[in-house]
C-alpha positions as a Markdown table, in Angstrom:
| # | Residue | x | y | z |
|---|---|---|---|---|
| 1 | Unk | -139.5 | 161.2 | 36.4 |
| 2 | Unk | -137.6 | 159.6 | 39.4 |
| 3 | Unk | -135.8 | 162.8 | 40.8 |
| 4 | Unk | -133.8 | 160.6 | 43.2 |
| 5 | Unk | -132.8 | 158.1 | 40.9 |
| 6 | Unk | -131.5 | 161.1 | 38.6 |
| 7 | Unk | -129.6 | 162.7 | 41.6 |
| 8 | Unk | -127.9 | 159.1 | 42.3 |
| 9 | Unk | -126.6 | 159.2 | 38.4 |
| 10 | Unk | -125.4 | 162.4 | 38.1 |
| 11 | Unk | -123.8 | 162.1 | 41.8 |
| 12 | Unk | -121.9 | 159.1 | 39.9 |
| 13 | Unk | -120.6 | 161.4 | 37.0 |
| 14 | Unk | -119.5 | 164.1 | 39.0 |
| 15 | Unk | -117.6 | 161.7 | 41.5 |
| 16 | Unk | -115.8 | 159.9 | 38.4 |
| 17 | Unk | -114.9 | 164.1 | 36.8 |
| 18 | Unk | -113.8 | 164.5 | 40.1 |
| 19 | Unk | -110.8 | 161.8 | 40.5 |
| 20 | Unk | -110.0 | 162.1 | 36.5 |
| 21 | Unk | -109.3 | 166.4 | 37.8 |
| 22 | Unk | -107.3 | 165.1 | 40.4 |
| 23 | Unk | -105.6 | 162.3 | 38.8 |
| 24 | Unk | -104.5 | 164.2 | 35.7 |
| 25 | Unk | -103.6 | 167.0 | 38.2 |
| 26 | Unk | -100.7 | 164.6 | 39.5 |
| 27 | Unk | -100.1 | 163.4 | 36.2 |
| 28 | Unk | -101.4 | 159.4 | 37.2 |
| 29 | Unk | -103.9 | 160.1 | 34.7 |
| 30 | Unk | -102.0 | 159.2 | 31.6 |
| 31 | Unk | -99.9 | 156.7 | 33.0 |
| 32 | Unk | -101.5 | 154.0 | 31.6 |
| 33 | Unk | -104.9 | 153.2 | 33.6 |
| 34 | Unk | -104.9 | 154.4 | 37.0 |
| 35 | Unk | -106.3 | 152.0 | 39.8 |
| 36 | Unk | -108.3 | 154.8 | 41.6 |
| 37 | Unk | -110.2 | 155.7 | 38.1 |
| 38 | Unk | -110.5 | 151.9 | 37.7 |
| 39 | Unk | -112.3 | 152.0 | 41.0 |
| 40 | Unk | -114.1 | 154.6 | 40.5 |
| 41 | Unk | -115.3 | 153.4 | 36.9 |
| 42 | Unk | -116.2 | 150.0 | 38.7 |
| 43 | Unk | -118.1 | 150.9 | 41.6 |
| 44 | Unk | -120.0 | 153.1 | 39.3 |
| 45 | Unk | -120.5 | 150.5 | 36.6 |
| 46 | Unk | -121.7 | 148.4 | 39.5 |
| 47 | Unk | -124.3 | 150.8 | 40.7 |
| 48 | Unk | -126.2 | 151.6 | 36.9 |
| 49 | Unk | -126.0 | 147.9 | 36.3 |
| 50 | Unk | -128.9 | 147.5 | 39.9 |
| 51 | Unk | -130.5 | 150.5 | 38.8 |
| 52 | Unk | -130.8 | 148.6 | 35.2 |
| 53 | Unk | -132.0 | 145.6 | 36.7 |
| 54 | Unk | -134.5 | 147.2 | 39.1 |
| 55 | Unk | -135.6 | 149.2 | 36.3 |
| 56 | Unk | -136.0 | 146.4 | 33.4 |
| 57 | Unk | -134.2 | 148.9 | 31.1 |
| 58 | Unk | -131.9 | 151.4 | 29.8 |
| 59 | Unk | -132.0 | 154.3 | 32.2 |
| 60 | Unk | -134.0 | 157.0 | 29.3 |
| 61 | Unk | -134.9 | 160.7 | 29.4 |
| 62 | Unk | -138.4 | 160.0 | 31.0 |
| 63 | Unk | -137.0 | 158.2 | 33.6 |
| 64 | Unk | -134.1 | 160.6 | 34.5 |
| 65 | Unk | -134.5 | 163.8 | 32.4 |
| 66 | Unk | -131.6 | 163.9 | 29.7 |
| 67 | Unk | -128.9 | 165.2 | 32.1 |
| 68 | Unk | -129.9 | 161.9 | 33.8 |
| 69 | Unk | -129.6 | 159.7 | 31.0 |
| 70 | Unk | -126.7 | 161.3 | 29.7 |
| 71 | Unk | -124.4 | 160.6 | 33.6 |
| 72 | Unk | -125.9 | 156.8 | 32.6 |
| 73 | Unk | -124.3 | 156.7 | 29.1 |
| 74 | Unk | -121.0 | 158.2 | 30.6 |
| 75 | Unk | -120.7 | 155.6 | 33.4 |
| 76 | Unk | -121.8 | 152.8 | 31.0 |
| 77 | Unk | -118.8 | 154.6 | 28.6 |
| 78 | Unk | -116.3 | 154.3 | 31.4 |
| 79 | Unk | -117.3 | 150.7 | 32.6 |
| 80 | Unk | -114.1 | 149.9 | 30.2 |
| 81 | Unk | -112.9 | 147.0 | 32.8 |
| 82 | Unk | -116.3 | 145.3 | 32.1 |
| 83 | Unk | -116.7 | 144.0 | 27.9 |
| 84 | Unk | -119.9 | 141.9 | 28.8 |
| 85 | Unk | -121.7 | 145.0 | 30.5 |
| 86 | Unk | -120.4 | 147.2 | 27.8 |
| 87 | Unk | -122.3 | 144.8 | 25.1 |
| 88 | Unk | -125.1 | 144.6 | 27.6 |
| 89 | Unk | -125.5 | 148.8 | 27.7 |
| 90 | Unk | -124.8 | 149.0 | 24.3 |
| 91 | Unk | -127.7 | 146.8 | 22.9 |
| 92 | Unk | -130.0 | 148.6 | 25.8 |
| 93 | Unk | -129.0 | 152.5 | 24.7 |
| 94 | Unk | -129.6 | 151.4 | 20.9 |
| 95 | Unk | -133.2 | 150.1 | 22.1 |
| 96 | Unk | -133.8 | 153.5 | 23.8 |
| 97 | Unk | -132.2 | 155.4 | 20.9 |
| 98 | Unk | -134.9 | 153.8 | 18.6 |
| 99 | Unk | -137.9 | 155.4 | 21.4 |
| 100 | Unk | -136.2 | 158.5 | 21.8 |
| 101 | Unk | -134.9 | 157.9 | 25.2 |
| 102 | Unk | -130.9 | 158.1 | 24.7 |
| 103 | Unk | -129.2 | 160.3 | 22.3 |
| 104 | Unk | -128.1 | 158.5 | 19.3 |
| 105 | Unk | -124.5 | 159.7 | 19.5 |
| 106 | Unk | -124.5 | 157.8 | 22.8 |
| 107 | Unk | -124.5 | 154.3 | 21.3 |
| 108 | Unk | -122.2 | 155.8 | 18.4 |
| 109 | Unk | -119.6 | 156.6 | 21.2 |
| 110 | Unk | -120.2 | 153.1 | 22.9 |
| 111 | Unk | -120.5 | 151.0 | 19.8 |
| 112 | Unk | -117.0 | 152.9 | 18.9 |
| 113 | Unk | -115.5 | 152.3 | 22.4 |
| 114 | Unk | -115.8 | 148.4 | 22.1 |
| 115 | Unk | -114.7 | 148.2 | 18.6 |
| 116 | Unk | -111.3 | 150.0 | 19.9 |
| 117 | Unk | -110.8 | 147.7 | 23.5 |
| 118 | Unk | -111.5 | 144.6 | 20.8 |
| 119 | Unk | -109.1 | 145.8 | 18.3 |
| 120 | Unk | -111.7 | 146.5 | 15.5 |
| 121 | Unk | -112.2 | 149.4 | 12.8 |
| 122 | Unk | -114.1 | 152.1 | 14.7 |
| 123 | Unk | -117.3 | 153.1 | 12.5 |
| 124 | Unk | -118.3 | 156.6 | 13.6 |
| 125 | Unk | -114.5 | 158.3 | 14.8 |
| 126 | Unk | -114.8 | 158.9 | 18.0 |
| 127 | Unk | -112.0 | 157.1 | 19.3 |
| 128 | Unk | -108.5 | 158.4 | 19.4 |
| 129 | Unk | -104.9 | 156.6 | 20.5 |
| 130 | Unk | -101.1 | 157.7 | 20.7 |
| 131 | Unk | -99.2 | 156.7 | 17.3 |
| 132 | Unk | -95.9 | 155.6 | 17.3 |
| 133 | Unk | -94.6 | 158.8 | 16.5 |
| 134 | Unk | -95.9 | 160.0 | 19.9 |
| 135 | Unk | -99.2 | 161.8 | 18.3 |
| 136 | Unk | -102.9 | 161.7 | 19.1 |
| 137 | Unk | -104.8 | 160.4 | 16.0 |
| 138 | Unk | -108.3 | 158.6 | 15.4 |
| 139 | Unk | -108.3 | 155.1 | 15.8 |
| 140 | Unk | -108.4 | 153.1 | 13.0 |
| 141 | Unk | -111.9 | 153.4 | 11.1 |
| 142 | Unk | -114.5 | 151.0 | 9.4 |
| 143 | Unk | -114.6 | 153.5 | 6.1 |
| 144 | Unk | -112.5 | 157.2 | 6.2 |
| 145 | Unk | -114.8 | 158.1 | 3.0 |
| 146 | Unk | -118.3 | 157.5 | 4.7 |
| 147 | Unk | -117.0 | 158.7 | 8.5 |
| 148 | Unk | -118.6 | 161.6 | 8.2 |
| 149 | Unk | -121.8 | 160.3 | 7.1 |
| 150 | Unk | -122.0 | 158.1 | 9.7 |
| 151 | Unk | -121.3 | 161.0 | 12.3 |
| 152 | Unk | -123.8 | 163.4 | 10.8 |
| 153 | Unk | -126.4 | 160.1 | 11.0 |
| 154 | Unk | -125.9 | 160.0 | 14.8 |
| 155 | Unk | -125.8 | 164.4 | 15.1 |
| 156 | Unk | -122.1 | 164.4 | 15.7 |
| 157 | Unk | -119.5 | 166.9 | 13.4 |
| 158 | Unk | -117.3 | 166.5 | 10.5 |
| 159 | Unk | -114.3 | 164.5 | 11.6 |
| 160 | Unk | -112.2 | 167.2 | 10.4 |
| 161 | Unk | -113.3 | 169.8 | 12.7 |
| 162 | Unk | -112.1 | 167.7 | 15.8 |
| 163 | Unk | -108.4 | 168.8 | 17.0 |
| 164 | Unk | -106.4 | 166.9 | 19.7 |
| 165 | Unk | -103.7 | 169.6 | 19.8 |
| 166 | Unk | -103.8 | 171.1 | 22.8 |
| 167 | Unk | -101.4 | 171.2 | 26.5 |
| 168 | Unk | -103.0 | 167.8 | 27.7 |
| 169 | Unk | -102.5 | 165.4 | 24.9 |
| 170 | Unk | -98.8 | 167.3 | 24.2 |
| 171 | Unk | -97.4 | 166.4 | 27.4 |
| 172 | Unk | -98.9 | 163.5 | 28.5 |
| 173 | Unk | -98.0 | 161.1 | 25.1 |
| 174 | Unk | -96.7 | 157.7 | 26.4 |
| 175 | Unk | -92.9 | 157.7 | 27.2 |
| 176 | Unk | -92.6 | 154.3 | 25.5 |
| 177 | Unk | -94.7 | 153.6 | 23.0 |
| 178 | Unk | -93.9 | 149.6 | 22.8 |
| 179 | Unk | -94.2 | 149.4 | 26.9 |
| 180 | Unk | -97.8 | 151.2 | 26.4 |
| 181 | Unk | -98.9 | 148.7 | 24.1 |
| 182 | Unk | -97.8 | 145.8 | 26.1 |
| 183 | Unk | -99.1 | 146.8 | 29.4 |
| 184 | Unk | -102.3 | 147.4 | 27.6 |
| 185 | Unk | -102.8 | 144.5 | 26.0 |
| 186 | Unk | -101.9 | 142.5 | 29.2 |
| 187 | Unk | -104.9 | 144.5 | 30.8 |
| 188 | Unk | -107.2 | 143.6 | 27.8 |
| 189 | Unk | -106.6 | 140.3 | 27.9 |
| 190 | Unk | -106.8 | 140.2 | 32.3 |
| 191 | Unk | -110.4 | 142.0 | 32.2 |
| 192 | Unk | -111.4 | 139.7 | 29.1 |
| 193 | Unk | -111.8 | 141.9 | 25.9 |
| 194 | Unk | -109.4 | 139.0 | 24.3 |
| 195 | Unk | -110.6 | 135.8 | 24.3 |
């Protein structure tokens, strides 16, 4: 295992808890995409990307340890301003989930994460938005009758059981629903998940 290497990863994933603490503290956290998480997401994004390429591969357990491999699958998760490294991780984390060296809820949440920046049916449910009613709700998915097998395929729970009722999501829903669509839709289209 490279002990330094794992240190560097999981440095990465506290620094990027760190500003979402403090950004959500002041409330720029759900204010549409705040520039200092950007950053933060970019520069890390930036950093696994060499350490993929100086490794020739995903960043697995054997290589990290899991706690490793899973500050690796967040960072890749977060890399949201980059749709071209985003496919890239997500191809490499399903060739590691097939030798047991990611989790396979880890290319679930990916594969899910892209299907939601490109607009598409989410397959697995792990991706939730602000309706127009001002409430927290799944993301459209692939099949709502098979959701749940797909989730128990990949060792995540019923989609029932998950609950987005709670302090954060109540008072942080977008002030203007339209506006929030907009601006976000101008971003997608700036950092190229529309072509």
């Amino acid at each position: 295992m490279n002990e330094l290497l794992r240190e560097k990863l999981i440095e990465m994933r506290l620094r990027d808890e760190h500003v979402r603490e403090e950004l959500a503290a002041t409330g720029e956290l759900f204010d549409g995409y705040a520039a200092k998480m950007e950053t933060i997401h970019l520069e890390n994004a930036r950093k696994l990307e060499l350490m993929i390429e100086e490794n020739s591969g995903w960043l697995g357990k054997s290589l990290v340890g899991a706690d490793g491999a899973e500050a690796a699958w967040l960072v890749a998760q977060h890399a949201i301003s980059l749709p071209e490294f985003s496919r890239k991780c997500l191809h490499l984390i399903r060739q590691a989930v097939a030798v047991n060296e990611a989790e396979p809820y880890q290319a679930a949440y990916l594969d899910d994460r892209i299907n939601f920046f490109e607009r598409r049916p989410q397959r697995y449910g792990t991706q939730s938005d602000w309706n127009e009613d001002g409430v927290m709700e799944v993301w459209k998915l692939e099949n709502a009758e098979k959701v749940n097998e797909h989730r128990a395929e990949v060792r995540l729970e019923p989609l029932e059981n998950l609950t987005w009722e709670n302090a954060e999501t109540r008072e942080n829903k977008p002030n203007d629903y339209t506006q929030r669509q907009v601006e976000f839709e101008a971003w997608a289209e700036r950092v190229g998940w529309r072509k």
